[in-house]
DSSP file (Angstrom, degrees, kcal/mol; ACC not computed):
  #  RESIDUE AA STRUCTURE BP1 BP2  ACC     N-H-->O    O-->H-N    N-H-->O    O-->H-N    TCO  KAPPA ALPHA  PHI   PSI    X-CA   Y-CA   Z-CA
    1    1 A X              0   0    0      0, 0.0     2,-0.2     0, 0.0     3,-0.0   0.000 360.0 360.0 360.0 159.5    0.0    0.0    0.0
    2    2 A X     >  -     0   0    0      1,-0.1     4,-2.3     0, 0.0     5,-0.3  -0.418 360.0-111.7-110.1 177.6    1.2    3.4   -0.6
    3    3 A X  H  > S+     0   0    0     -2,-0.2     4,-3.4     2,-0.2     5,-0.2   0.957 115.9  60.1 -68.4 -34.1    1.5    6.3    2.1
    4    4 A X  H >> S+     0   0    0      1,-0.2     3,-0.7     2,-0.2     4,-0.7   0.984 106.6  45.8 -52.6 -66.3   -1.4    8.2    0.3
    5    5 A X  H >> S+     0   0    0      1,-0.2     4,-1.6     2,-0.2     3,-1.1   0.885 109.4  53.0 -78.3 -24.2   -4.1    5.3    0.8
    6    6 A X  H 3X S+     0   0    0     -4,-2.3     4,-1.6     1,-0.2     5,-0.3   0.866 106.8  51.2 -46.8 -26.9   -3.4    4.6    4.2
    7    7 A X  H << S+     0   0    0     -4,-3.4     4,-0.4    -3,-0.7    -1,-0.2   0.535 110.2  46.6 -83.0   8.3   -3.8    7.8    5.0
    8    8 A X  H <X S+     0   0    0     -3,-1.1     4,-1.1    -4,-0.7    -2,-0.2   0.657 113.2  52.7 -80.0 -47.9   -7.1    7.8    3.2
    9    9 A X  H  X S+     0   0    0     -4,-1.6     4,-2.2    -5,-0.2     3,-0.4   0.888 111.2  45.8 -57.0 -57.7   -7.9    4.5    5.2
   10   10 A X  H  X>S+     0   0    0     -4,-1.6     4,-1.4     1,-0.2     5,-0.6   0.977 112.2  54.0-115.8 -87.9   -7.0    6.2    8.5
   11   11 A X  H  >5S+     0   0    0     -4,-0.4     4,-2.8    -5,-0.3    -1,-0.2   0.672 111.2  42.5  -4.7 -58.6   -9.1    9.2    7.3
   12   12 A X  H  X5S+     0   0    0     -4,-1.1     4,-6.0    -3,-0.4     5,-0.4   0.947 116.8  47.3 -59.7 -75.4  -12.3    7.1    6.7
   13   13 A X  H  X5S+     0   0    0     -4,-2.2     4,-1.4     1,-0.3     5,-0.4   0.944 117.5  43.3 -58.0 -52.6  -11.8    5.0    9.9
   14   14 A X  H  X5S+     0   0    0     -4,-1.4     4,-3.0     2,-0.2     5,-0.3   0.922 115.8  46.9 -77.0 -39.3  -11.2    8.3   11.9
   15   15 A X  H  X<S+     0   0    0     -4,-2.8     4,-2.8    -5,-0.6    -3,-0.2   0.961 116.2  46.7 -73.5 -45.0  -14.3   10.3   10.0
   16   16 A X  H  X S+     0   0    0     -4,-6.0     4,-0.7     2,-0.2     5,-0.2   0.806 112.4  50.6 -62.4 -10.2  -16.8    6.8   10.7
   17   17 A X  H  X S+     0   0    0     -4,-1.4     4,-2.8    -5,-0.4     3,-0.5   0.928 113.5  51.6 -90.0 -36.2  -15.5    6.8   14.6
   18   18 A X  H  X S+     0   0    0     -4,-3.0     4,-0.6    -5,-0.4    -2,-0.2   0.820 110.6  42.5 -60.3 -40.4  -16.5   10.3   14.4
   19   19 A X  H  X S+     0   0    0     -4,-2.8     4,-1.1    -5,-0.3    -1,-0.3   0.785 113.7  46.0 -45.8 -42.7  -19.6    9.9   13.2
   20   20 A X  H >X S+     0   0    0     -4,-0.7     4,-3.0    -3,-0.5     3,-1.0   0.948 110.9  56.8-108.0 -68.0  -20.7    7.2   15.1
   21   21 A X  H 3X S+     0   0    0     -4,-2.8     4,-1.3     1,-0.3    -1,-0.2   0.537 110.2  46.0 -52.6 -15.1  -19.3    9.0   18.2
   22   22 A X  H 3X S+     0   0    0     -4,-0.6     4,-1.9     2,-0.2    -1,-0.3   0.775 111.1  52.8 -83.1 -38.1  -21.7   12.3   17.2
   23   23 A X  H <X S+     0   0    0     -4,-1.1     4,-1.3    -3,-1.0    -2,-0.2   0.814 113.1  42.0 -45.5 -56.0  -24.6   10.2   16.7
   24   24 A X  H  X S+     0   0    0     -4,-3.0     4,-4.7     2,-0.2     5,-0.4   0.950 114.9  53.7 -69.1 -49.5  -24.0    8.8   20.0
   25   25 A X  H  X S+     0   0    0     -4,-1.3     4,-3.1     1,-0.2    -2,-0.2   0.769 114.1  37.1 -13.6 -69.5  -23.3   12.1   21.4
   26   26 A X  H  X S+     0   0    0     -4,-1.9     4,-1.4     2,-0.2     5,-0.3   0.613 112.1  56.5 -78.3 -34.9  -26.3   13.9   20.3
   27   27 A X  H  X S+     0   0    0     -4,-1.3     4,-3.1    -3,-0.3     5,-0.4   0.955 117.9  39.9 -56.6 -73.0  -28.8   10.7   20.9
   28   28 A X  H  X S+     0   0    0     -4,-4.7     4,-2.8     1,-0.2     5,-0.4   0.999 116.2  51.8 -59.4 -39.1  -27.2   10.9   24.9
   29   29 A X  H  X S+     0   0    0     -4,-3.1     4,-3.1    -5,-0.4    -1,-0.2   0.949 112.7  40.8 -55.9 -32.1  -27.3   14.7   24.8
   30   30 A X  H  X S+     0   0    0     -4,-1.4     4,-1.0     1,-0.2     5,-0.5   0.652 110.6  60.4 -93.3   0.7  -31.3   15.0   23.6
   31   31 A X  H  X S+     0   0    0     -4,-3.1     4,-1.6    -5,-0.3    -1,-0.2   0.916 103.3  50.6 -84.3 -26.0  -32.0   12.2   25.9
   32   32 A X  H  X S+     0   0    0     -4,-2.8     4,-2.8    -5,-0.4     5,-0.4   0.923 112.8  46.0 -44.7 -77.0  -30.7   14.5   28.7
   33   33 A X  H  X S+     0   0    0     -4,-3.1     4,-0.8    -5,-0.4    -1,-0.2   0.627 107.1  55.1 -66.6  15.5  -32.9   17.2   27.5
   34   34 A X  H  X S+     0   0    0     -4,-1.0     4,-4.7     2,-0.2     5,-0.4   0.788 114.4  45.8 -82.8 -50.0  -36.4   15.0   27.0
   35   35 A X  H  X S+     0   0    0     -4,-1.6     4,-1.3    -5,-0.5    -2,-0.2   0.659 106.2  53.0 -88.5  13.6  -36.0   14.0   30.5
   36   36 A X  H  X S+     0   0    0     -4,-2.8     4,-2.2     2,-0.2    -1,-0.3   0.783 121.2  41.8 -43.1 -55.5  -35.2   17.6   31.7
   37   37 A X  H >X S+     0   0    0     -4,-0.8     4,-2.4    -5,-0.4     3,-1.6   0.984 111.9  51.2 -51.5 -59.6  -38.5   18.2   29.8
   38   38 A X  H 3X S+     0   0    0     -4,-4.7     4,-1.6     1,-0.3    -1,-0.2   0.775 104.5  56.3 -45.8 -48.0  -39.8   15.7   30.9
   39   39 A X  H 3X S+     0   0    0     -4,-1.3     4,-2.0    -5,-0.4    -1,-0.3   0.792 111.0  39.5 -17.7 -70.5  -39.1   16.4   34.3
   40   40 A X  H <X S+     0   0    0     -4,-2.2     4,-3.7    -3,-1.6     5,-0.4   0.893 100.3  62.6 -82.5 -25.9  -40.7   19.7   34.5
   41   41 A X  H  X S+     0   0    0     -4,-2.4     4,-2.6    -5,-0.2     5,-0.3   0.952 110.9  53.3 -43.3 -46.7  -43.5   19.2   32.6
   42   42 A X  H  X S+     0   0    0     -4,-1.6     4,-3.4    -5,-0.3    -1,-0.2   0.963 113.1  42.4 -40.3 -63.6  -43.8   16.5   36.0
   43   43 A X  H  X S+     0   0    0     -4,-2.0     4,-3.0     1,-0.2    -1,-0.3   0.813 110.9  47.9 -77.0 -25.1  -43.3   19.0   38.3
   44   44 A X  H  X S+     0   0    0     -4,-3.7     4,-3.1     2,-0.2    -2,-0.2   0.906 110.1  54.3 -72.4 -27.3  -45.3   21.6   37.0
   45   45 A X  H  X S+     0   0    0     -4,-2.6     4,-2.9    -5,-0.4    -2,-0.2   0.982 116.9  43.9 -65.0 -56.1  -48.4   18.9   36.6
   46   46 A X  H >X S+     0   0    0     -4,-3.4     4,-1.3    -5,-0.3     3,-0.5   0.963 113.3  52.8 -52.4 -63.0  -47.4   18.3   40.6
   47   47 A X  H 3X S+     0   0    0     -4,-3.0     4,-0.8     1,-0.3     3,-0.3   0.806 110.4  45.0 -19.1 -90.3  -47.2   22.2   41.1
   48   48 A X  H 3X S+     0   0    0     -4,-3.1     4,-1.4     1,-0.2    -1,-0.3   0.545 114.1  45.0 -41.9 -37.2  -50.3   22.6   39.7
   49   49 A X  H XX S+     0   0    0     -4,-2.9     3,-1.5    -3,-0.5     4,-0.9   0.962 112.3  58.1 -55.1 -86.2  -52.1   19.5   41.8
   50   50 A X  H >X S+     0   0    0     -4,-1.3     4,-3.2    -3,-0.3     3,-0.6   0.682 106.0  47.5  31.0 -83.6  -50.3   21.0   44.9
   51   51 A X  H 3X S+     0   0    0     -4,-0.8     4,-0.6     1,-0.2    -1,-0.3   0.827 110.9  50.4 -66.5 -29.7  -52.0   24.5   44.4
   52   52 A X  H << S+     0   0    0     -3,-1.5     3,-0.3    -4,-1.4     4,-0.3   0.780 110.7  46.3 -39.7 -45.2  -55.5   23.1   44.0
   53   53 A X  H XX S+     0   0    0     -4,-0.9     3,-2.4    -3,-0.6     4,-1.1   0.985 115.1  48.0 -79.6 -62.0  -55.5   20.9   47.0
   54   54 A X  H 3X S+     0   0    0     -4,-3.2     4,-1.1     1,-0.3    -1,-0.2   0.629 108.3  52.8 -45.4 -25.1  -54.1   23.7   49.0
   55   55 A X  H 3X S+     0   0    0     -4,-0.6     4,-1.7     1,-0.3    -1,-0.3   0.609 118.2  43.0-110.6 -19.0  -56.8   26.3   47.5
   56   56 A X  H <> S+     0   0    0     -3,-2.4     4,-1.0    -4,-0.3    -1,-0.3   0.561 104.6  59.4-109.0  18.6  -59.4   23.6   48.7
   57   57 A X  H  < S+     0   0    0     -4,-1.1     4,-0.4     2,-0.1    -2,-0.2   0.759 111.3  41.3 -72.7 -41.7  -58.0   23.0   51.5
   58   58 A X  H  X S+     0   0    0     -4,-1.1     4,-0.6    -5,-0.3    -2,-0.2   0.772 107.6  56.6 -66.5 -43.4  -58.5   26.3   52.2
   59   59 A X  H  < S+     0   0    0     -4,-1.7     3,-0.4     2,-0.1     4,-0.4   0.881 113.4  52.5 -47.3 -49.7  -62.0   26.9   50.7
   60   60 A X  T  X S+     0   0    0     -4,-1.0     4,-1.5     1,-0.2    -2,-0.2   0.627 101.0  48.1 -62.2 -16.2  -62.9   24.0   53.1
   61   61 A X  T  4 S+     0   0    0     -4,-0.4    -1,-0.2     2,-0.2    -2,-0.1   0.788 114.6  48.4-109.8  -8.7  -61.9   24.8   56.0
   62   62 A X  T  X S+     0   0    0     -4,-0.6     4,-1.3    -3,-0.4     3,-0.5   0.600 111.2  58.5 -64.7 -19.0  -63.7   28.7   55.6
   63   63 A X  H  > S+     0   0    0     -4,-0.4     4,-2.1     1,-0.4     2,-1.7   0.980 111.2  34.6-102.4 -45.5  -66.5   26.8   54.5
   64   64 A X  H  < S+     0   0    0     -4,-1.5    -1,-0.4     1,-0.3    -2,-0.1  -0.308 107.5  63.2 -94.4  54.7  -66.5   25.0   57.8
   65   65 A X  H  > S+     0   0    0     -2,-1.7     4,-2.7    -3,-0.5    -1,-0.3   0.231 118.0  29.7-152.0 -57.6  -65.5   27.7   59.9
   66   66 A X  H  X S+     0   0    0     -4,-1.3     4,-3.5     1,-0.2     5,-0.3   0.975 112.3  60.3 -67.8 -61.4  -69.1   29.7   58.7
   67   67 A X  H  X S+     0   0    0     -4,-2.1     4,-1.4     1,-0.3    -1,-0.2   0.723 109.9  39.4 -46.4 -40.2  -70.8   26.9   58.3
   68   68 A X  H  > S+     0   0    0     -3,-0.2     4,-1.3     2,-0.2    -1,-0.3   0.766 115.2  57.8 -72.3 -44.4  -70.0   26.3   62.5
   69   69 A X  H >X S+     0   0    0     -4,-2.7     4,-1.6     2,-0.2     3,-0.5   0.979 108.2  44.6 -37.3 -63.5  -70.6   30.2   63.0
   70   70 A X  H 3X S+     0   0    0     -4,-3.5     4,-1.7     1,-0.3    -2,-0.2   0.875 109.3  56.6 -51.0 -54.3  -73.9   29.6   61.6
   71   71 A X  H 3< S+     0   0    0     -4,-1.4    -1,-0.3    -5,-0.3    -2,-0.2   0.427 103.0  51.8  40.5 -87.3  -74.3   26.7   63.6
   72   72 A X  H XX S+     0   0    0     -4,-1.3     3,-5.6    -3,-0.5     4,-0.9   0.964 108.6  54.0 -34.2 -94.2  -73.8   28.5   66.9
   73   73 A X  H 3X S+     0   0    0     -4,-1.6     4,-3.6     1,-0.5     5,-0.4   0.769 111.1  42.7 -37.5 -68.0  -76.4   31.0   65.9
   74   74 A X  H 3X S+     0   0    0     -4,-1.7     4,-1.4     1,-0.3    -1,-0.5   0.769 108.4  59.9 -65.0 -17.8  -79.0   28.5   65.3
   75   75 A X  H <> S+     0   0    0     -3,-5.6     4,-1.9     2,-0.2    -1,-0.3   0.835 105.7  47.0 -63.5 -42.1  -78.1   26.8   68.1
   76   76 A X  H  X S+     0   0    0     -4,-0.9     4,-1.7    -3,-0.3    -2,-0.2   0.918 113.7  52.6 -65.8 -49.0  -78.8   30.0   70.4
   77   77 A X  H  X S+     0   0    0     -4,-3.6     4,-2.0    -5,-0.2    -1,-0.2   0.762 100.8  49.2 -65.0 -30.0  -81.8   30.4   68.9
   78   78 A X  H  X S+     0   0    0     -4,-1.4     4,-1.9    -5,-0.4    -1,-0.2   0.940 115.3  48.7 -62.2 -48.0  -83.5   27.3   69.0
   79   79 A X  H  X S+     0   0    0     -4,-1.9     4,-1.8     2,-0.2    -2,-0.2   0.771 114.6  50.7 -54.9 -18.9  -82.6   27.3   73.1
   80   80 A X  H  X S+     0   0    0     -4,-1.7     4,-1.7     2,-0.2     5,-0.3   0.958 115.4  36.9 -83.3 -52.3  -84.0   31.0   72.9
   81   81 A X  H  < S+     0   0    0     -4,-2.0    -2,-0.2     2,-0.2     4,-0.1   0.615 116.4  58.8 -72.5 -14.8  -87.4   29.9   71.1
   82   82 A X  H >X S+     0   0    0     -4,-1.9     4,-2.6     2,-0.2     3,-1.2   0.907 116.6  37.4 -66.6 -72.4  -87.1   26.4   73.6
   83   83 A X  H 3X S+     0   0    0     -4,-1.8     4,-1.7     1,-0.3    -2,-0.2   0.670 108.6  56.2 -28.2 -41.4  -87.2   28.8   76.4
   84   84 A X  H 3X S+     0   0    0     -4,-1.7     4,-0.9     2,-0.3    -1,-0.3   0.660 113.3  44.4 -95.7 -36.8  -89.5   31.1   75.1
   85   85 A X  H <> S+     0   0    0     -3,-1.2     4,-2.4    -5,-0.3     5,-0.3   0.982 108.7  54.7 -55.6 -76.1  -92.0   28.1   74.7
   86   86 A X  H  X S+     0   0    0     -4,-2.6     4,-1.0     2,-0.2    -2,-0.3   0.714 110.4  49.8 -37.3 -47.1  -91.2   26.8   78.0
   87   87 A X  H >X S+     0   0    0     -4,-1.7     3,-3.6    -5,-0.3     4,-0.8   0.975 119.3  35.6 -42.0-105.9  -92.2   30.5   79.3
   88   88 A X  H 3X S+     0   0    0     -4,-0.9     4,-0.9     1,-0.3     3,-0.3   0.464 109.0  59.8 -30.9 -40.3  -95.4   30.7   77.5
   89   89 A X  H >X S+     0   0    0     -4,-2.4     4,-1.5     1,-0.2     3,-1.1   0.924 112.9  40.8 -56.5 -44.2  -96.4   27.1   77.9
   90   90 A X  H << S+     0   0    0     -3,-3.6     4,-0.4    -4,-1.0    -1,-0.2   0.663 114.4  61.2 -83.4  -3.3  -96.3   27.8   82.3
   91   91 A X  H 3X S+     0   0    0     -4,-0.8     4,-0.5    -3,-0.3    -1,-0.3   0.847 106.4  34.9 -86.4 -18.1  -97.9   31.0   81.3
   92   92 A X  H X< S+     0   0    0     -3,-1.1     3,-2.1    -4,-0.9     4,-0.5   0.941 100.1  87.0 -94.0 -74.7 -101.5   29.5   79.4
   93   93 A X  T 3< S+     0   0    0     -4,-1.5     4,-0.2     1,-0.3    -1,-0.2   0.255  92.4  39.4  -8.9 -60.3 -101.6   26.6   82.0
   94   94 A X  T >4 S+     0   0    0     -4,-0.4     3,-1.7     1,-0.2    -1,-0.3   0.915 109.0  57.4 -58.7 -41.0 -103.4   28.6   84.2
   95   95 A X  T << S+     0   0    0     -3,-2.1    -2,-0.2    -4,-0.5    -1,-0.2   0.825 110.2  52.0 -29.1 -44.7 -105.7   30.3   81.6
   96   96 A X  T 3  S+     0   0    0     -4,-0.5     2,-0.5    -3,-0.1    -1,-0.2   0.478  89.2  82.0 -85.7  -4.8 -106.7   26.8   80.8
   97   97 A X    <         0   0    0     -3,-1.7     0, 0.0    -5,-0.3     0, 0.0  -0.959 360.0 360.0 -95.1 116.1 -107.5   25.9   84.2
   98   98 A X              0   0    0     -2,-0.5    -1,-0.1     0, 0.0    -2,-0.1   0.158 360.0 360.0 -70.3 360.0 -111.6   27.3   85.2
């Protein structure tokens, strides 16, 4: 063989190793970024889940927070209108007696 085509040979072999070695490169490099994407897209999905349950955690627990106010209120008021029965009832009792 002459000096020319080995170095032609040695060209070839060095431009396919290069090749193959960019290929591979670029394959592991966008497989970094997908799962980088992939990633956040993950974590933003979570974010978002995250702030929902928090925002009804939060609805809920106003809700029960009035919802116990009110509660209270009606509570007083039935014992006000028990009383208020109880009162009147010992007040006709005699009326009703001749």
């Amino acid at each position: 063989m002459e000096f020319k085509e080995k170095i032609k040979l040695v060209l070839i072999a060095a431009l396919v190793v290069a090749g193959v070695a960019a290929v591979i490169y670029l394959a592991y490099g966008l497989t970094i970024i997908w799962q980088g994407m992939a990633a956040g897209v993950t974590v933003g999905f979570l974010l978002v889940l995250l702030l929902a349950v928090v925002i009804l955690a939060i609805y809920f627990w106003i809700r029960i927070f009035f919802t116990k106010r009110e509660l209270k209120k009606c509570q007083a008021r039935v014992e006000e209108l028990e009383h208020r029965l109880q009162s009147e009832s010992q007040v006709k009792k005699p009326e009703d007696e001749p």
